[in-house]
LUMMAR-329367 format. One record per residue (C-alpha): residue number from 1; z, x, y. Coordinates in steps of 0.5 Angstrom, whole numbers. Layout:
! residues N
> NUM|Z|X|Y
...
! end
This chain:
! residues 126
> 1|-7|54|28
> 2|-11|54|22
> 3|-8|50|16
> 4|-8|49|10
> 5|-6|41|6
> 6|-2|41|-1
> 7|-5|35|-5
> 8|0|31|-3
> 9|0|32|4
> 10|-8|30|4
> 11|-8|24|-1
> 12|-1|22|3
> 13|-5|23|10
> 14|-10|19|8
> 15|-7|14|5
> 16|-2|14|11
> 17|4|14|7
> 18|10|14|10
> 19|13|20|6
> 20|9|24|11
> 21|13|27|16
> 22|11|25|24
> 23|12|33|24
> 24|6|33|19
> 25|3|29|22
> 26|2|31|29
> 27|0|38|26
> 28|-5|35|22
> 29|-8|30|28
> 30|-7|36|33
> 31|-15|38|35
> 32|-12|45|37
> 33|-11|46|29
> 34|-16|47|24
> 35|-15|44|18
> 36|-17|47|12
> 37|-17|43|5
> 38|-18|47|-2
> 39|-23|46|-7
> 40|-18|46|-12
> 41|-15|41|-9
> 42|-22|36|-10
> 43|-22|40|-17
> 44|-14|37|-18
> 45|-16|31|-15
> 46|-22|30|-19
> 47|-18|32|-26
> 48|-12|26|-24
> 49|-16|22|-23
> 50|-21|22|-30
> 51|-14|23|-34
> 52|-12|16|-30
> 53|-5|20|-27
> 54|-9|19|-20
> 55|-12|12|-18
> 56|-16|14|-12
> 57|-20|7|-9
> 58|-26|9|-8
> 59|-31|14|-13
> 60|-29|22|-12
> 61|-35|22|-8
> 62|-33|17|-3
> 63|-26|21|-2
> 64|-29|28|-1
> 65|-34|24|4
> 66|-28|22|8
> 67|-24|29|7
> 68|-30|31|11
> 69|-31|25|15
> 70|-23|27|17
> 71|-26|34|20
> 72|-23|38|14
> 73|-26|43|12
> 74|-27|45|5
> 75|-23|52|3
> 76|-28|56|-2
> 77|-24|60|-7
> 78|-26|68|-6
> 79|-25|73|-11
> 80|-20|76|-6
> 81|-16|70|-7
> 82|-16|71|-15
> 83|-14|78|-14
> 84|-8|75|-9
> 85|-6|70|-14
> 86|-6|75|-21
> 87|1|78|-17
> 88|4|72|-16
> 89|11|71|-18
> 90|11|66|-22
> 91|17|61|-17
> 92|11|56|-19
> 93|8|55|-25
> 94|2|49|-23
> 95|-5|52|-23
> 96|-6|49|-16
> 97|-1|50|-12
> 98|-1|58|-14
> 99|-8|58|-12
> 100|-7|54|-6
> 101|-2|59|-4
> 102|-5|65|-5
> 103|-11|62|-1
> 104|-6|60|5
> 105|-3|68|4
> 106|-9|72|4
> 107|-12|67|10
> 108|-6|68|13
> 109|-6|60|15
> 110|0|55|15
> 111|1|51|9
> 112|3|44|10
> 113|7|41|4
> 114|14|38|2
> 115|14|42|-4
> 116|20|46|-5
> 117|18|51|-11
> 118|13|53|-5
> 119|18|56|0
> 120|20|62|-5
> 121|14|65|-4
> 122|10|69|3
> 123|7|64|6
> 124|8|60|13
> 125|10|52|10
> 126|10|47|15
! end
């Protein structure tokens, strides 16, 4: 299965925060699945973390170091994913999380997250 992580479900897997449930969790240790995280996730982690809403432990560079050395791979946002976010509703207003979505929908990936704004739309949420 591929899939995709919300923000906080990478930075809680990372971390190994207990706020990740064992479901999550098996789904994303599984090496049946792929795992995929969004470019603008770094891209939102990288904003967090400049305006002091995020404090990350090691440099930006480090934590993309230890997406990749976690074996996720970094999803690029196409142009596809732009035309797909234009007709989204707005169930959502974070800029992230809609790309996320439409990246998930357009890819036809499983989206792992705890957010509930998120279930409103066409998109499998693990």
């Amino acid at each position: 299965m591929n899939i995709i992580l919300d923000t906080h479900i990478l930075l809680w897997f990372l971390s190994g925060d207990k706020k990740l449930s064992q479901k999550q969790k098996s789904l994303i240790l599984d090496g049946q699945n792929t795992k995929f995280v969004s470019i603008a996730t770094i891209w939102e982690i990288a904003l967090k973390a400049n305006n002091g809403k995020l404090d990350l432990d090691v440099s930006l560079k480090k934590f993309v170091e230890s997406v990749v050395e976690n074996n996720f791979q970094i999803l690029d946002i196409q142009i596809s994913h732009i035309y797909h976010l234009s007709k989204l509703p707005f169930h959502h207003n974070d800029p992230f999380d809609r790309i996320i979505i439409a990246q998930a929908i357009i890819e036809n990936y499983s989206l792992i997250t705890n957010d509930i704004q998120i279930k409103k739309y066409k998109v499998k949420v693990m």
